[in-house]
PLY file of the C-alpha trace (Angstrom):
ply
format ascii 1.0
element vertex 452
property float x
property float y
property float z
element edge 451
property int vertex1
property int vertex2
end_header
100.04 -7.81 -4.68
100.94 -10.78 -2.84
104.60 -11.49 -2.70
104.54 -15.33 -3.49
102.12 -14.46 -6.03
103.13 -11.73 -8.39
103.22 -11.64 -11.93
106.00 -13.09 -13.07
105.24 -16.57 -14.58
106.74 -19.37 -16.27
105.40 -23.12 -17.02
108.13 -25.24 -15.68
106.79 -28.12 -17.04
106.46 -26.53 -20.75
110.06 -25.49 -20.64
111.86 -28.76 -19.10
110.08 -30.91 -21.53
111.63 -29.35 -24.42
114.71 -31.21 -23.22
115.67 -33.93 -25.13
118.45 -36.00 -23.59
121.36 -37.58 -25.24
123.63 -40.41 -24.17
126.61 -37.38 -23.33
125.95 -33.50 -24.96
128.58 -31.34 -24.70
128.05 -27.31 -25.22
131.41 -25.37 -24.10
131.51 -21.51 -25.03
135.17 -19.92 -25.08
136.62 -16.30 -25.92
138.79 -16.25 -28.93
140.80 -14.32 -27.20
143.26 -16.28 -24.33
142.53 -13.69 -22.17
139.24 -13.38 -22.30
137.24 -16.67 -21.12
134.19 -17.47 -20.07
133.38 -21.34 -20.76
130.41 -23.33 -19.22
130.02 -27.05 -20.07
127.03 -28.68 -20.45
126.48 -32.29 -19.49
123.78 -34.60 -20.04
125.12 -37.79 -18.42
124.58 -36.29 -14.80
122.53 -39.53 -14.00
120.08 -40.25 -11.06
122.27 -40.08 -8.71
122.24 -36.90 -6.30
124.67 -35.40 -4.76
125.05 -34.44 -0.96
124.42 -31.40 0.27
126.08 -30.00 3.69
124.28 -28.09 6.56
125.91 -26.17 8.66
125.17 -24.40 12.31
127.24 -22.60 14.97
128.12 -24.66 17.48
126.56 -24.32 21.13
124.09 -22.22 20.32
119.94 -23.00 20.01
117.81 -20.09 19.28
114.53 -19.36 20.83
111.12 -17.29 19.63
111.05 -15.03 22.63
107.29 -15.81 22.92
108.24 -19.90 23.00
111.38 -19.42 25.76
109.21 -20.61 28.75
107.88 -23.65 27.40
111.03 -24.72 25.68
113.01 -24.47 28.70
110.64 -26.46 30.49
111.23 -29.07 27.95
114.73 -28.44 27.72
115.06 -29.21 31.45
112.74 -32.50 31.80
115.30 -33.53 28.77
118.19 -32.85 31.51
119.87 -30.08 28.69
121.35 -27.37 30.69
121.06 -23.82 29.02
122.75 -20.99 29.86
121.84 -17.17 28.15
123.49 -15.94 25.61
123.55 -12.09 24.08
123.14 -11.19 20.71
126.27 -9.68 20.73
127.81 -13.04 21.81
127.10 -14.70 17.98
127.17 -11.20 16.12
130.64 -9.71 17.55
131.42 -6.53 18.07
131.94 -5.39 14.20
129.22 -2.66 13.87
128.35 -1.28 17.05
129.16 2.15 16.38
126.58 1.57 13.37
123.73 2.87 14.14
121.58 0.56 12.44
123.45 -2.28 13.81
122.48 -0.95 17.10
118.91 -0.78 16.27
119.12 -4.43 14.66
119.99 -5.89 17.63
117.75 -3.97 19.83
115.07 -5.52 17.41
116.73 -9.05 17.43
116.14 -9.27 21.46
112.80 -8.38 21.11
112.40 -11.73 18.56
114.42 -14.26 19.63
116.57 -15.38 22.47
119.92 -17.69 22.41
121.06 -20.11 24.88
123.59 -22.30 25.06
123.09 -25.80 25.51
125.40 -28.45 27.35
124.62 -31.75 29.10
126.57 -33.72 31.47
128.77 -30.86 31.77
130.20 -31.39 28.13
128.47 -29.28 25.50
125.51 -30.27 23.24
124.84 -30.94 19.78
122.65 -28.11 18.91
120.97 -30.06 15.97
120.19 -32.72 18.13
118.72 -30.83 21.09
116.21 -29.10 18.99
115.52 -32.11 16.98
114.88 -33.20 20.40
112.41 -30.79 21.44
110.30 -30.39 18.29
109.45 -33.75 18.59
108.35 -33.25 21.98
106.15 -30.58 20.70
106.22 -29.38 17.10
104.79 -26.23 17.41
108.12 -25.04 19.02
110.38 -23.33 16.72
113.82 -24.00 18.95
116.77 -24.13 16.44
120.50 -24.17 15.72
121.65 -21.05 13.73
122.29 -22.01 10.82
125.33 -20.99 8.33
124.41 -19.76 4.97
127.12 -20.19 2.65
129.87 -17.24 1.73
129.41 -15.00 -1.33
129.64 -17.35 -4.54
129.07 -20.16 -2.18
125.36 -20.30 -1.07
124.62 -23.87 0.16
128.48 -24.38 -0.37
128.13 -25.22 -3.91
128.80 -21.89 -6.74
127.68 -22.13 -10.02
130.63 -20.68 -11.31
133.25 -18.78 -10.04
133.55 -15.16 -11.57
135.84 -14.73 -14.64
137.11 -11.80 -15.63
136.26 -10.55 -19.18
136.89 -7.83 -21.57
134.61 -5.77 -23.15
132.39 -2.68 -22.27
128.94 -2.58 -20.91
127.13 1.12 -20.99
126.25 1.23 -17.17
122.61 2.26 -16.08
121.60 6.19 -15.54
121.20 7.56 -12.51
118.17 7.16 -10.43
116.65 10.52 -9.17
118.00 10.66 -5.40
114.15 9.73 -3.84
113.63 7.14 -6.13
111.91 4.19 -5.29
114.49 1.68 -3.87
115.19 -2.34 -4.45
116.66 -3.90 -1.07
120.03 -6.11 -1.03
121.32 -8.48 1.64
125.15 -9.54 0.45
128.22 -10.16 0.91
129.39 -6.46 0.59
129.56 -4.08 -2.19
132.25 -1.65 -4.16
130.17 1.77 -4.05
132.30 3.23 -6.45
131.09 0.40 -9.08
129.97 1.92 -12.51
126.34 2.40 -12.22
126.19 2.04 -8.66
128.12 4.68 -7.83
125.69 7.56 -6.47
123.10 5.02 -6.41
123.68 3.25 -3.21
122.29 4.16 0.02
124.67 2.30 2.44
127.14 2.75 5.38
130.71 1.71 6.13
129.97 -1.52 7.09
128.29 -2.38 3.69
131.03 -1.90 2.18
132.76 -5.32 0.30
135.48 -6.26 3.18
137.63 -8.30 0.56
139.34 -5.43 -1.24
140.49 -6.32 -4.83
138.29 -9.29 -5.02
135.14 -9.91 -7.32
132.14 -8.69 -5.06
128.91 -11.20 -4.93
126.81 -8.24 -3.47
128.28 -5.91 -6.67
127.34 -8.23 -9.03
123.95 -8.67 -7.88
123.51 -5.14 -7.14
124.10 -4.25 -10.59
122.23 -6.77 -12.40
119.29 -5.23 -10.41
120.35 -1.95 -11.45
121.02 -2.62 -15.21
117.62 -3.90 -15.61
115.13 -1.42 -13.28
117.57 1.95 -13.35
114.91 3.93 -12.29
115.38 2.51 -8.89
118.38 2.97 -6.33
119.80 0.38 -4.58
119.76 0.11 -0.37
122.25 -2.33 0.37
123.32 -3.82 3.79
126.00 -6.50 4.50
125.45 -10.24 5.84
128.98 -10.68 8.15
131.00 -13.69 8.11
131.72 -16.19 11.00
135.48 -18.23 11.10
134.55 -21.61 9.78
136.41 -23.07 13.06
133.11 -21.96 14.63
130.71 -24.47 13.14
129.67 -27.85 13.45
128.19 -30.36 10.67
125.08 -32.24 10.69
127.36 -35.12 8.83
130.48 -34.88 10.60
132.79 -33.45 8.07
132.38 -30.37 5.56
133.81 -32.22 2.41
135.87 -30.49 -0.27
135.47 -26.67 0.40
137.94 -24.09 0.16
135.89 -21.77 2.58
137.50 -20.26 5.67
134.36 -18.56 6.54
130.81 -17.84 6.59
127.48 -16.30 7.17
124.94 -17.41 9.50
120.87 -16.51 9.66
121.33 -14.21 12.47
123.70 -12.20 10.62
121.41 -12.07 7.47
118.87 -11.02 9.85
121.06 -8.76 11.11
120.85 -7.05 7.73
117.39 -7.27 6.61
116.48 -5.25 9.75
119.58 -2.67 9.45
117.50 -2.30 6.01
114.23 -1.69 7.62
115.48 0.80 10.18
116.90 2.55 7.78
113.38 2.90 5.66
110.97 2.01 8.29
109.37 5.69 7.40
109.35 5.32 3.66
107.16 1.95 3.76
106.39 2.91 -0.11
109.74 3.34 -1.19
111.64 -0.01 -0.48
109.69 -2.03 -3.24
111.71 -5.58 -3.26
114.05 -7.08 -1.22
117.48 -9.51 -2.87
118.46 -12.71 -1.15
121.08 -14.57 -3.36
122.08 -16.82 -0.36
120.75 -19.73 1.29
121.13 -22.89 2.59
119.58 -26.83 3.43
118.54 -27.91 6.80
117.85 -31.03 8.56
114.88 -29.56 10.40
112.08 -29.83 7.75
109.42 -30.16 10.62
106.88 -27.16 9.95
106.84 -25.00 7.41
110.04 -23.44 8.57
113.38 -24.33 9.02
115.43 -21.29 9.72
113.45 -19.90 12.52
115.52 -16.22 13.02
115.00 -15.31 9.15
111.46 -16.68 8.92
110.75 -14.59 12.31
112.55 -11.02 10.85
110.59 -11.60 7.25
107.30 -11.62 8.96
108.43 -8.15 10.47
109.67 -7.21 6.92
106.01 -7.75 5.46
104.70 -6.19 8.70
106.69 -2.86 7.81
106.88 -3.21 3.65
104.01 -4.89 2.87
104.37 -4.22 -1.24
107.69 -5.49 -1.02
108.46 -9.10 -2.39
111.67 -11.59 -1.04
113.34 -12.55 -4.17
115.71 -15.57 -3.00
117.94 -17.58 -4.96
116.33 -21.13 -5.41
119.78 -23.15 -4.88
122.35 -24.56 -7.29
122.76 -28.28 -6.00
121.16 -31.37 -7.64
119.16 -31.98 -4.29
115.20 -32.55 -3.66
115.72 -30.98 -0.22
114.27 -27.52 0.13
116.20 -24.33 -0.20
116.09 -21.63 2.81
114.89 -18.98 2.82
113.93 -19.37 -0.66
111.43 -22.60 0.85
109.75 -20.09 3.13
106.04 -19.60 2.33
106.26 -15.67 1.20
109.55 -15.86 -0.59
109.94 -16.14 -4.71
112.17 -18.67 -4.57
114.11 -18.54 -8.60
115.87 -21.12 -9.94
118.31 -20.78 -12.95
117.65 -20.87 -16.87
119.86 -21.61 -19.35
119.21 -21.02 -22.99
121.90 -22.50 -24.94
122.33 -21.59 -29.32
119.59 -23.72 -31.18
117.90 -25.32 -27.90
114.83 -24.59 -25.52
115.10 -22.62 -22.08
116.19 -25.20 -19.12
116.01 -25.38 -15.57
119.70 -25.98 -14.71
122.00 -27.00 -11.44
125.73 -27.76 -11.16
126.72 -31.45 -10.89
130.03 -33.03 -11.16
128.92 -35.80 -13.27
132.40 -36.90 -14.89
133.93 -36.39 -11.06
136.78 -34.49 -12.27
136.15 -31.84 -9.56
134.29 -29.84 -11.48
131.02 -28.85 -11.95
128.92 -28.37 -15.10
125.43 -27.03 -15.80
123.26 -30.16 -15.77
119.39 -30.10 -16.97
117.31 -30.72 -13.65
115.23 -33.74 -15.60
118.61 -35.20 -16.59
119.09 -35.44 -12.29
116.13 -36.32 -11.06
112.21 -36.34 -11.95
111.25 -35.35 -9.08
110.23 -31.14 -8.74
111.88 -28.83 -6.59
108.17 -27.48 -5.35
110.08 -24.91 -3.52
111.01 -23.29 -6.72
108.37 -20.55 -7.32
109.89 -19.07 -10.81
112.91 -19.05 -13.45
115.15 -16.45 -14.83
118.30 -16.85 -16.99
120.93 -17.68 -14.42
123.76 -18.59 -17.27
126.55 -16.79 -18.41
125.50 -13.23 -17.22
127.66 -10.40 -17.47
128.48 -7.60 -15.26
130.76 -5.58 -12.81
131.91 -7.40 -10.02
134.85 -4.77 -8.70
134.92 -1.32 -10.16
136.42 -1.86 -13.08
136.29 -5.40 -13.93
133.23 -7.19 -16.02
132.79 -10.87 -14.88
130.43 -13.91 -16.17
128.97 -15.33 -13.44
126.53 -18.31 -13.24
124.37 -19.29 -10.59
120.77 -19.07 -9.73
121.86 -15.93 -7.01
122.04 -14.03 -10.55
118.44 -15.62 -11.47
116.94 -14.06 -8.68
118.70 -10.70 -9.24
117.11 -11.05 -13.00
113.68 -11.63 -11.87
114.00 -9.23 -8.87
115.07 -6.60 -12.22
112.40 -7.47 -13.92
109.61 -7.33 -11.10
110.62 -3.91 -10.73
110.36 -2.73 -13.99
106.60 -4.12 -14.08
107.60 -6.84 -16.75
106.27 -10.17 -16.96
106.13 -12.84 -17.49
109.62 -13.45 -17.90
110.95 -14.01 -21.25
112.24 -17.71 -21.29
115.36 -16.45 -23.53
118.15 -14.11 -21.76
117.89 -12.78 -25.25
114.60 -10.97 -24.85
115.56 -8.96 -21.62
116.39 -5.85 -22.70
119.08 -4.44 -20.93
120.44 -7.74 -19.49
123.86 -9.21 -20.62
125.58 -12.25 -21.17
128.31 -14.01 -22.88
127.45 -15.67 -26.14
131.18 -17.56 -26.46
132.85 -15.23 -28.04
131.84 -11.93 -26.89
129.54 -9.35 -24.58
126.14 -10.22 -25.98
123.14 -7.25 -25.21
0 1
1 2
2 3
3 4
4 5
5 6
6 7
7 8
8 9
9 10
10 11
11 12
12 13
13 14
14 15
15 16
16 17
17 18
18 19
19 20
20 21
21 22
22 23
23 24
24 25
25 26
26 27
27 28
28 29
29 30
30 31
31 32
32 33
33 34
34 35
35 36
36 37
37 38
38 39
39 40
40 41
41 42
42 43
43 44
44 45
45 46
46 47
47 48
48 49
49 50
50 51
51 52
52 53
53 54
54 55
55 56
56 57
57 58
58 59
59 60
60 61
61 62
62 63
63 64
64 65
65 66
66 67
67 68
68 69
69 70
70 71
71 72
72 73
73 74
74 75
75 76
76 77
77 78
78 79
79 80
80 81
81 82
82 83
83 84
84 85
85 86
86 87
87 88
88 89
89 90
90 91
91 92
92 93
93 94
94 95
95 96
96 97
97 98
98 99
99 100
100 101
101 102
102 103
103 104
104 105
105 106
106 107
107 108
108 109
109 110
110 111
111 112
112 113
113 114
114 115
115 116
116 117
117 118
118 119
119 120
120 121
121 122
122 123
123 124
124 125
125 126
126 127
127 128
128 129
129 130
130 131
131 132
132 133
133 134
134 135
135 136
136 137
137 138
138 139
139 140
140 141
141 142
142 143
143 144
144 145
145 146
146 147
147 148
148 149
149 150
150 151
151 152
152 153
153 154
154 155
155 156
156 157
157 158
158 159
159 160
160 161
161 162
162 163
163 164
164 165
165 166
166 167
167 168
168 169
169 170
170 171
171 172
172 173
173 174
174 175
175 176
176 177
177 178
178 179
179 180
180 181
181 182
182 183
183 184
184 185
185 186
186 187
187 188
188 189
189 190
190 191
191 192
192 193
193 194
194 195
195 196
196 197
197 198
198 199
199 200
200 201
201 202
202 203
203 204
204 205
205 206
206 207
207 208
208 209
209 210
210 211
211 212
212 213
213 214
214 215
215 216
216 217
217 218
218 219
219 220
220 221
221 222
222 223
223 224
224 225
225 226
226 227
227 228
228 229
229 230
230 231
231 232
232 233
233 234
234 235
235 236
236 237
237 238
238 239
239 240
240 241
241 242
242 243
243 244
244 245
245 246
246 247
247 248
248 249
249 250
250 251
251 252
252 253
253 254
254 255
255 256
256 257
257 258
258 259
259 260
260 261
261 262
262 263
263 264
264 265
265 266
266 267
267 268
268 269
269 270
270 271
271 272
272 273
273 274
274 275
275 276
276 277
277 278
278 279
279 280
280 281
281 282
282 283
283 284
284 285
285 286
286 287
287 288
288 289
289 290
290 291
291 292
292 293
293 294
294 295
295 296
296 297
297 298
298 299
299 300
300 301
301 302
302 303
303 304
304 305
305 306
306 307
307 308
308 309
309 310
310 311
311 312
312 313
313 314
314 315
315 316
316 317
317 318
318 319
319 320
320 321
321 322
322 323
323 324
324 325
325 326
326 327
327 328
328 329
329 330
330 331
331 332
332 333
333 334
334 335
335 336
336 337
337 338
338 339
339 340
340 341
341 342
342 343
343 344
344 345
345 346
346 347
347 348
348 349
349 350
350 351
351 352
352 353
353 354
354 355
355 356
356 357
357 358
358 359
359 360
360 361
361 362
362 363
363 364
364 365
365 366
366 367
367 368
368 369
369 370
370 371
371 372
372 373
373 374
374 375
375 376
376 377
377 378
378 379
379 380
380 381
381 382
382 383
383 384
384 385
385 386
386 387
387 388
388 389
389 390
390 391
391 392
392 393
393 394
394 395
395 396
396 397
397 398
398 399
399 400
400 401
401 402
402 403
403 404
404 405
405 406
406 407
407 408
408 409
409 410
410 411
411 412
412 413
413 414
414 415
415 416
416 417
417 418
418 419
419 420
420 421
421 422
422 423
423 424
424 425
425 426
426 427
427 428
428 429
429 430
430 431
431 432
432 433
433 434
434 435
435 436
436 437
437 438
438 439
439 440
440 441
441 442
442 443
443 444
444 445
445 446
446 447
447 448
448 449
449 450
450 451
């Protein structure tokens, strides 16, 4: 079954023109109870206007297809940019080298790409520019920055939502037998102690969620994948984090973020290929593989623009051939393309919503009042133009599950669609039902309580 191409369908076009604008609508859920509170609002005055999105890329650093480094240094050098080498190690750190999976990563990292670092006039280089530079020159080279990609909640720097705690019980998934088949996860970390996860999680140390006491990005997707296919365990491996001090902006200035770190593509490479180490002899077991994360680029040259991740996936497909990329498909009112969800093979899935009394609609986040908030905003009420990166829809609204042990969270954001559709994929259902209300076995807030 081909991985861009499986059977989960949904007419975009059918759904989104449901949508009837208003002048301003309104819809804002709320727990009766103080403590309890999960509210989304829904605005239809979002407007034409777009919003910006930020790119991100380690500073100093280009990285190299090892089977391109000759020719792009010969560039590189009639364009008077000095390089130097640079390890692996030098952008990954030293967190995980008594892994062994790290280890093996890395070993398999060197044999993909190399890094240099790039300075002119003895002052360093803008990364971004260099290999803008150079894929001019020749466009068939795939030299690049490394590009960030977001923090957990944060993919492209913009949430959805941020997790709120709720009360209420969910009846967690049964365990999977202990060679079940398994569904892949690249995160931020995860609680392996999480109802329904626990003894269902093939994982080391360094998997585990680093920010103890905090609601877990990689648990909540983890268990959203769980909750709908529990016949399947869940192999999970960790994206790291970089110090935010370490990365430079393709406009100059990161705008209103509260981030102090984040992850880059080598690091969610990193992880995709601690994954296939760790299964590279059960090719028929690992059956999907979970990217909530992603970010824009300013290199839209080719049909690539992060060229680490779009390097390791070929070697994914090489290995697990069966195996789909589920990827969220971005939550910012932009018509630039999403990566990795953008990349050819991926399933790129954006977000439903489905509110009481109306149709199924594509939705982003949009601070259309500019109060500093964001709301759920119907894509046609942005922009008429597609996201043609987008490859499918799941409900990405409202969803309910663990995010620490023992604390249930709504969570919004189209990292959750993919984790639906990645469920669903797995459980051989399709298409997908354009109402979170049909999916057995997923949950949601309905305002005033747990929904099933």
């Amino acid at each position: 079954m081909s991985p861009r191409h499986f059977a989960v369908f949904l007419t975009c076009l059918s759904v989104l023109g449901a949508c009837t604008p208003t002048d301003e609508a309104t819809t804002s859920t709320e727990a009766s109870d103080p403590s309890t509170t999960c509210e989304v609002t829904t605005s239809e005055s979002g407007g034409t206007d777009l919003e910006d999105n930020h790119t991100a890329y380690l500073s100093g650093y280009v990285v190299v297809p090892l089977d391109q480094v000759d020719a792009t240094l010969s560039l590189l050098s009639d364009s008077g940019i000095d390089v130097g080498e640079a390890g692996i190690d030098d952008v990954l750190g030293e967190e995980g080298l008594e892994d062994e999976e790290a280890v093996a990563a890395r070993s398999s990292l060197n044999e993909i790409v190399q890094i240099f670092t790039v300075s002119e006039n003895g002052a360093d280089a803008d990364p971004l520019a260099v290999a803008e530079d150079i894929r001019a020159q020749d466009p068939q080279l795939r030299i690049a920055p490394i590009h960030a990609i977001g923090e957990a909640g944060h993919i492209a720097f913009k949430a959805g939502t941020d997790p709120e705690p709720v009360e209420g019980d969910i009846e967690p998934p049964a365990d999977a037998a202990e060679d079940a088949s398994l569904a892949a996860v690249v995160d931020s970390g995860i609680y392996g102690e999480t109802p329904g996860l626990s003894g269902n999680v093939e994982m080391t140390q360094l998997d585990e969620e680093p920010s103890s006491g905090e609601h877990s990005h990689g648990t909540f997707v983890s268990s959203i994948v769980r909750q709908l296919s529990s016949e399947h365990r869940i192999t999970f491996a960790r994206a790291r984090m970089v110090p935010l001090a370490d990365f430079a902006w393709s406009d100059g200035d990161p705008g209103a973020t509260d981030l102090t770190s984040l992850t880059t593509e080598l690091h969610v490479a990193e992880a995709i290929l601690r994954i296939l180490h760790r299964h590279e002899n059960e090719s028929e077991r690992v059956q999907s593989l979970n990217l909530s994360l992603g970010a824009y680029s300013p290199l839209l040259q080719g049909d690539t623009a992060m060229t680490t991740i779009f390097l390791v996936l070929d070697r994914w497909f090489a290995t697990f051939p069966d195996a789909p990329v589920f990827a969220a498909g971005g939550n910012d009112p932009v018509v630039d393309p999403f990566w990795p969800g953008a990349l050819e093979p991926v399933v790129a899935v954006g977000a439903l919503n489905d509110p009481p009394g109306a149709a199924p609609v594509e939705i982003v986040w949009h601070d259309s009042d500019d109060d500093g908030r964001s709301e759920e905003v119907p894509w046609t009420d942005v922009t008429s133009t597609s996201r043609d990166w987008i490859d499918d829809l799941a409900p990405g609204s409202l969803l309910v599950n663990y995010s620490q042990p023992e604390v249930l969270a709504c969570w919004s954001g189209s990292s959750f669609a993919s984790a639906v559709a990645n469920g669903l994929y797995l459980r051989g259902e399709s298409p997908i039902p354009p109402s979170r209300g049909d999916i057995a076995g997923l949950t949601y807030w309905d305002g005033t309580k747990i929904a099933p």
